[in-house]
C-alpha positions as CSV (number, residue, x, y, z in Angstrom):
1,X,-22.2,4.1,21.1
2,X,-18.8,5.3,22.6
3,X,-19.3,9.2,23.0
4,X,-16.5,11.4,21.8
5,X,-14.9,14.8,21.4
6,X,-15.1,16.4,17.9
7,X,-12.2,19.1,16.8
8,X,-11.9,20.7,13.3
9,X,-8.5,22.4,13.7
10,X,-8.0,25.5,11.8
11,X,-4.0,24.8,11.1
12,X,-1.5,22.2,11.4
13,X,0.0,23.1,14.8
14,X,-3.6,23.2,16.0
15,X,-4.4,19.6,14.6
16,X,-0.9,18.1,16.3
17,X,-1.9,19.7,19.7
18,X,-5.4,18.1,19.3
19,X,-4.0,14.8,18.0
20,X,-1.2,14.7,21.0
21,X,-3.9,14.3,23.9
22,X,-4.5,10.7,25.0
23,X,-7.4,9.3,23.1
24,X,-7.1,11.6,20.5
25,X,-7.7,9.9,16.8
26,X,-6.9,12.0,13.4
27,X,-9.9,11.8,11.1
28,X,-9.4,12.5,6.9
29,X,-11.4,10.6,4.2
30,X,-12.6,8.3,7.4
31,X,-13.4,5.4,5.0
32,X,-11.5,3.3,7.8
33,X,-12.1,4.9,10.5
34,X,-15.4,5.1,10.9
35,X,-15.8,1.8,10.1
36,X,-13.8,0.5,13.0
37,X,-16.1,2.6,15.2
38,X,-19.1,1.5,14.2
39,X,-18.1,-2.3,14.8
40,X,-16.8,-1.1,18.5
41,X,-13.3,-2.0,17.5
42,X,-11.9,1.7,17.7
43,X,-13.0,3.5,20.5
44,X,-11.6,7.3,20.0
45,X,-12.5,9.7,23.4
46,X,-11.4,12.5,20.6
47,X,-12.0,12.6,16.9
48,X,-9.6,15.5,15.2
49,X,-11.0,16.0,11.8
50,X,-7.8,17.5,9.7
51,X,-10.0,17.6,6.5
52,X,-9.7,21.7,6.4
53,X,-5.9,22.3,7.4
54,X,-4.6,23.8,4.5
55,X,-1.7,22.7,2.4
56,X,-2.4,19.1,3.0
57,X,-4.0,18.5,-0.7
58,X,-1.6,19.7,-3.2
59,X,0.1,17.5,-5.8
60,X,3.3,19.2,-6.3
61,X,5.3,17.8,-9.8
62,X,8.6,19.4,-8.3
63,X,11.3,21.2,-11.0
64,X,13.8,19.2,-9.9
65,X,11.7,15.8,-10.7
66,X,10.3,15.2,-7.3
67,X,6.9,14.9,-6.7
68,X,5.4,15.6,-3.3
69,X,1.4,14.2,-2.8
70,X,-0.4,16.0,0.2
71,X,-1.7,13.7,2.6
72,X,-4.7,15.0,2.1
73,X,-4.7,14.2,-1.6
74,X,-8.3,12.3,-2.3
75,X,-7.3,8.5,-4.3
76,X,-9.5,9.2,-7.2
77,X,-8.3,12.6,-7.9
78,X,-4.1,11.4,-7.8
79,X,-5.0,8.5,-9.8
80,X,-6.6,10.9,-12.3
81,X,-3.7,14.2,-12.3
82,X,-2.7,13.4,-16.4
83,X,0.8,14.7,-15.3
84,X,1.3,12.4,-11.9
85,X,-0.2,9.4,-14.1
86,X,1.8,9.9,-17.0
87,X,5.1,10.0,-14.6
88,X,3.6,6.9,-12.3
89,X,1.4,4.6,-14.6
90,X,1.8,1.9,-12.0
91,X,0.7,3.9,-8.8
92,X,-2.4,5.4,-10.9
93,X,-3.2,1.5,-11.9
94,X,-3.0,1.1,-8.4
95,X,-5.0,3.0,-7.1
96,X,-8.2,2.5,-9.5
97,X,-8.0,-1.4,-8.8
98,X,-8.9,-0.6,-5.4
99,X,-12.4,0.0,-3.6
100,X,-14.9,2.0,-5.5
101,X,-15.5,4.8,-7.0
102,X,-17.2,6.5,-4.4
103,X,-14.3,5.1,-1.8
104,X,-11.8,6.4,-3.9
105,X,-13.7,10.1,-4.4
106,X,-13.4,10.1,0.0
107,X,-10.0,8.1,1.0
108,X,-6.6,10.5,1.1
109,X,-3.5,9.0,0.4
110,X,-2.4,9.5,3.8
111,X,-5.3,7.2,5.3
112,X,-4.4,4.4,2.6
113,X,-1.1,4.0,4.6
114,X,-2.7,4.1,7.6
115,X,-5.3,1.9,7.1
116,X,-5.5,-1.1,9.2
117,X,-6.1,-5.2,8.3
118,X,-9.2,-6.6,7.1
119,X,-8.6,-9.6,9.4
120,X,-11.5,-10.8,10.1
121,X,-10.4,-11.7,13.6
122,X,-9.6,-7.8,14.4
123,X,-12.5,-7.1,12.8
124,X,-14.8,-9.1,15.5
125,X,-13.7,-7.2,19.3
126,X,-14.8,-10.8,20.7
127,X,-11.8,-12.4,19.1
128,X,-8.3,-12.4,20.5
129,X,-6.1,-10.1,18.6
130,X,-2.8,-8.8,19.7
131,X,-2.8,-6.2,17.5
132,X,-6.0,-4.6,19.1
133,X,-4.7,-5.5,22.8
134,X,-1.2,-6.8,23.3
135,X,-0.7,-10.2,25.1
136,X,-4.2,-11.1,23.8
137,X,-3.5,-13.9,21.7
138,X,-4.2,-14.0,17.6
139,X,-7.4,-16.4,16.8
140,X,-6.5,-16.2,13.7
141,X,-3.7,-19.0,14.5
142,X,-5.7,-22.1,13.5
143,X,-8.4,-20.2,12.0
144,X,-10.1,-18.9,8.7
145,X,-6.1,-18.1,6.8
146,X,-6.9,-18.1,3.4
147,X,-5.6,-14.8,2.8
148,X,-3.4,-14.2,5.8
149,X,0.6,-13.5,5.5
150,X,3.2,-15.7,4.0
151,X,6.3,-13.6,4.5
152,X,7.2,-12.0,7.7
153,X,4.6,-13.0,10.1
154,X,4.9,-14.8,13.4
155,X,2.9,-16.3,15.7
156,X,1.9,-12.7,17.2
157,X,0.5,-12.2,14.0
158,X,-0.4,-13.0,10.7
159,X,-2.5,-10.3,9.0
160,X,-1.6,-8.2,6.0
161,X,-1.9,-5.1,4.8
162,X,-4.6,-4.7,2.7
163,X,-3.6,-1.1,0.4
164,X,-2.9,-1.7,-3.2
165,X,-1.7,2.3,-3.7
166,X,1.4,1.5,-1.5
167,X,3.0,-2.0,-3.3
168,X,4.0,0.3,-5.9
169,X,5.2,3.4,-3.6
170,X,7.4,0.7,-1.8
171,X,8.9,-0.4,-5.2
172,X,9.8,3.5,-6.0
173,X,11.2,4.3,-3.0
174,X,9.0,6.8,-1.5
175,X,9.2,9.1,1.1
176,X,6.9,9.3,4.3
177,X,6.7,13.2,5.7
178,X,5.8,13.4,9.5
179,X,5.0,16.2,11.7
180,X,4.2,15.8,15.4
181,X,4.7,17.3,18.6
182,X,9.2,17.7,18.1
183,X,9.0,19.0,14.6
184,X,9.0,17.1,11.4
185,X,10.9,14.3,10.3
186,X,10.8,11.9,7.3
187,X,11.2,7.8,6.8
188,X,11.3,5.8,4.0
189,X,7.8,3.9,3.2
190,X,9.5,0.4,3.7
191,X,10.4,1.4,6.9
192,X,6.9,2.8,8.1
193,X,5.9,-0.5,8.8
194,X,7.2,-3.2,11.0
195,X,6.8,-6.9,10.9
196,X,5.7,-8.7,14.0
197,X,7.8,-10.7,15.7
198,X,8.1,-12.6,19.1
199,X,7.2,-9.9,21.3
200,X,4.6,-7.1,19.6
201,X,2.4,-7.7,16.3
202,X,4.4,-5.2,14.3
203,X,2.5,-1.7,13.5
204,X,2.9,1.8,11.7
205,X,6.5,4.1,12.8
206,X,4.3,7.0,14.6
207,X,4.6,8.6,17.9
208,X,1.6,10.0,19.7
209,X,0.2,13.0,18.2
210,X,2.4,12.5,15.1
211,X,0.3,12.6,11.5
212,X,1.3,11.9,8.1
213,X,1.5,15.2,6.4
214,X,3.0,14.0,2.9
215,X,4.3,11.5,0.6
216,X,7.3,12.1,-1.4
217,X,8.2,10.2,-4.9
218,X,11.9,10.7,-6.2
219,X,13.4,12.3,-8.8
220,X,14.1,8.6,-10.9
221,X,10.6,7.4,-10.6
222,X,9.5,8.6,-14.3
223,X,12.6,7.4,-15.3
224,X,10.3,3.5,-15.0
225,X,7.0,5.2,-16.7
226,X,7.1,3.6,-19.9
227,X,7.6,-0.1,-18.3
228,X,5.1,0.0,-15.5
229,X,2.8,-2.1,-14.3
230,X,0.6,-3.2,-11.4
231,X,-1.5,-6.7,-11.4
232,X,-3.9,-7.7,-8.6
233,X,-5.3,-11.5,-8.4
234,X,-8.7,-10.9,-6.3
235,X,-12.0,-12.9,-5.7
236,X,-13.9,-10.4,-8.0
237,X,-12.4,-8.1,-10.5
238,X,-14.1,-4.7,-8.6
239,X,-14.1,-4.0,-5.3
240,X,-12.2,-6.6,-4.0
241,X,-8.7,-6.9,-1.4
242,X,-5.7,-8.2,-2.9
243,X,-5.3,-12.1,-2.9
244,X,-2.1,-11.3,-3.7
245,X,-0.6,-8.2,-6.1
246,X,2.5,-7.6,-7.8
247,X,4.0,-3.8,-8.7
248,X,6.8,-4.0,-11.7
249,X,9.0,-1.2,-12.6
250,X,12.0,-1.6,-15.3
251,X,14.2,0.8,-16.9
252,X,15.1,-0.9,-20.7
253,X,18.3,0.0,-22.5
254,X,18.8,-1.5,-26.0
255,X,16.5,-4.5,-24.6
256,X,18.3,-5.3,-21.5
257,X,16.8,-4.7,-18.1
258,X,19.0,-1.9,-16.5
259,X,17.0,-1.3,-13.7
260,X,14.4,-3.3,-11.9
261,X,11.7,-2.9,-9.0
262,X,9.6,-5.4,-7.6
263,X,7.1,-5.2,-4.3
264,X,4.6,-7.5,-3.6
265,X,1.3,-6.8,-2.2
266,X,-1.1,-9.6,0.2
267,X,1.7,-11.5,1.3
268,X,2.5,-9.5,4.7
269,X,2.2,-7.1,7.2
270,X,4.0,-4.1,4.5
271,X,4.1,-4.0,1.3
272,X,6.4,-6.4,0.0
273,X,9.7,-5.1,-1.3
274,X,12.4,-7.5,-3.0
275,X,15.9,-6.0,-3.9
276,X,16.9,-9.5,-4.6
277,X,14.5,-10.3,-7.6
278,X,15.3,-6.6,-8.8
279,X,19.1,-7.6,-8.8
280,X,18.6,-11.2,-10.6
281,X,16.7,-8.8,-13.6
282,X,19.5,-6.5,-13.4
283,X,21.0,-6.0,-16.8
284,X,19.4,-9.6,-18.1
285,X,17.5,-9.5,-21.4
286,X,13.5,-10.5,-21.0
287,X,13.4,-14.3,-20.8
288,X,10.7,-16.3,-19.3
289,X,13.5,-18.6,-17.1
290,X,15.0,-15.1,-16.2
291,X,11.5,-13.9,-14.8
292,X,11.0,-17.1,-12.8
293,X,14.0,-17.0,-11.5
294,X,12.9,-13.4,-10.2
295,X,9.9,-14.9,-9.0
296,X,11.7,-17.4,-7.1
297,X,13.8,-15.0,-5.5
298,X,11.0,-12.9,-4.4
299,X,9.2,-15.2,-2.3
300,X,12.0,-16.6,-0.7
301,X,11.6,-17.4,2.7
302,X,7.7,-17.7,2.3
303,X,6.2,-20.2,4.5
304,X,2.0,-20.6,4.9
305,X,0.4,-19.5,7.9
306,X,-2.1,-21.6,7.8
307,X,-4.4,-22.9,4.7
308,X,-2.3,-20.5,2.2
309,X,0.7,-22.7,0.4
310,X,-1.3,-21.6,-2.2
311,X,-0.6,-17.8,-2.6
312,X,3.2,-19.0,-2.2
313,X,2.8,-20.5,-5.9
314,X,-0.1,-18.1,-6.9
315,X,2.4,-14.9,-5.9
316,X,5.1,-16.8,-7.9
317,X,3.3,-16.9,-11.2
318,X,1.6,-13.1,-10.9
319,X,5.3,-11.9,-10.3
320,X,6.1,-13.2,-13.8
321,X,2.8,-12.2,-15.3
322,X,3.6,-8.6,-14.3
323,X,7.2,-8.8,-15.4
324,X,6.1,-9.8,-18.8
325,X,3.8,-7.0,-18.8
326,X,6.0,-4.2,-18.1
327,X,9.2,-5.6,-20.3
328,X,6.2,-5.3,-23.1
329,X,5.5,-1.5,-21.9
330,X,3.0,0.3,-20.2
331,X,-0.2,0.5,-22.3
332,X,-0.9,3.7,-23.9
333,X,-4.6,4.2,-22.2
334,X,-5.7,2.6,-19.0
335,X,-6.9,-0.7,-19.1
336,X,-11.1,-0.6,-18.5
337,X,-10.0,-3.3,-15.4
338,X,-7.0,-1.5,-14.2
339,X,-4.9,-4.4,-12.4
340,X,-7.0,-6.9,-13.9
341,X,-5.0,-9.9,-15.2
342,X,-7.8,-9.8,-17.3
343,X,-6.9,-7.0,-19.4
344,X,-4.7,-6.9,-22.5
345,X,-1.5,-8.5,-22.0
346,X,-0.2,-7.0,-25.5
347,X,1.4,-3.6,-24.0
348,X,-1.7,-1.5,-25.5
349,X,-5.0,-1.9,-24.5
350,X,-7.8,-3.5,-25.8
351,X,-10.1,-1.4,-23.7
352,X,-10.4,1.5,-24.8
């Protein structure tokens, strides 16, 4: 076992100046974490648990419409806040499709975003993987690609990020707060991540010592609550990574599509974020050869990895499937299989 430093800061500045030393790892729900340790993949010299610095687990719905999630925030408990799930049906949805109940009582919001791959190739520290040592190579090139990347990989890598809470996030614009070592700043969520390209493997926009201290949802994204959803195509219907997923979000006006957002979960190294579907729904009435050509649109470009063509199609049809579901509305209770295409497809469910 790789020995290790253990810090529980008392405050925030105390926690960056812990977390800006070389080595130096930031610790919160750990469901990730830990789990990279104990396969020899992450080798910390310095855990800094930030689980007691105040302020970081307050869900604040904002006067002016905003609403700011701590990073600290457990899953289970946003997912379960009536007032943040009543605003933002589709990232609730999201977040109960994913892990278990006992994951979700110990993951933060903050660790869903930075949670890494579940490549099986990073997984195994025998296996090249340029993503955990640069210039190493990607086994995965040739290898097991069933559910490997279809947009926005290269041959540095082809892994995706697994999180289903942040497909919707991406679709509703949200807001990532930093703080490090020179003060705080802030970056949109679809710009947190880069893709890989010819050179690097693509990775997560923090600077040494810098940690996720919030998430911040705009003013408009209630303005989507009552046509909302969130599908997930998986091996299993619990406790299972996204095959591929699809978040929906329109704003109806006398039956036309006003607004639109689209992001698409599986299919790369971010979540998946099409402005062009969202504009080919723009002020359209609900039409099943409108919605595939939405579809169309949003996997433009997509080209298999490997053995995938098939989540090319498969992404195709759930985009439609969700569009149908949130031009019928969100459903009044939580489906029992929250994500599951499974669940009622009449607007209200069945489950209750």
């Amino acid at each position: 076992m790789n020995r290790f430093d253990y810090i529980r800061p008392a405050s925030l500045e105390e926690a960056i100046a812990a977390g800006s030393e070389p080595g130096a790892s930031y610790l919160a729900g750990g469901t990730n974490l830990l789990d990279l340790m104990k396969v020899d993949v992450a080798r910390p010299d310095k855990i800094v648990d930030i689980t007691r610095v105040p302020g970081l687990d307050r869900i604040e719905m904002q006067n002016d419409g905003t609403i700011r999630i701590g990073a600290m925030v457990r899953n289970a408990d946003l997912a379960r806040h009536p007032a943040f799930a009543k605003a933002c049906p589709a990232v609730a949805e999201a977040l109960l499709s994913g892990a278990s109940p006992q994951l979700r009582n110990a993951a933060t919001v903050g660790g869903n975003l930075m949670q890494q791959t579940r490549c099986a190739y990073f997984y195994d520290p025998y296996s090249a993987c340029n993503r955990r040592q640069k210039g190493a190579g990607c086994d995965a090139r040739g290898g097991d690609t069933r559910n490997h990347a279809v947009l926005g990989w290269s041959d540095n890598c082809i892994a995706i990020h697994p999180s289903d809470f942040c497909v919707p996030l991406a679709a509703l614009d949200t807001v990532v707060e930093i703080e490090g070592p020179e003060g705080a700043r802030e970056t949109p969520l679809t710009r947190f991540y880069s893709l890989p390209d010819d050179t690097t493997p693509g990775g997560v926009d923090l600077a040494p010592g810098e940690m996720i201290t919030a998430l911040r949802l705009p003013r408009d994204a209630a303005s989507f609550a009552s046509h909302a959803r969130y599908l997930k195509l998986r091996e299993r219907t619990s406790y299972a990574f996204a095959i591929v997923s699809a978040a929906v979000m329109l704003r109806m006006q006398e039956g036309v599509i006003a607004e639109a957002r689209i992001a698409l979960g599986g299919v790369a190294a971010r979540p998946w974020r099409s402005v062009i579907a969202e504009e080919r729904l723009r002020d359209g009435e609900p039409d099943v050869d409108l919605f595939a050509s939405a579809a169309e649109a949003a996997l433009q470009g997509a080209e298999p990895s490997g053995a995938n063509a098939f989540k090319i199609e498969l992404a195709k049809r759930l985009v439609i499937r969700a569009i149908e579901r949130a031009a019928e509305g969100t459903p009044a209770r939580m489906p029992a299989l929250p994500a599951s295409v499974f669940a009622s497809d009449t607007g209200v469910s069945a489950h209750v």
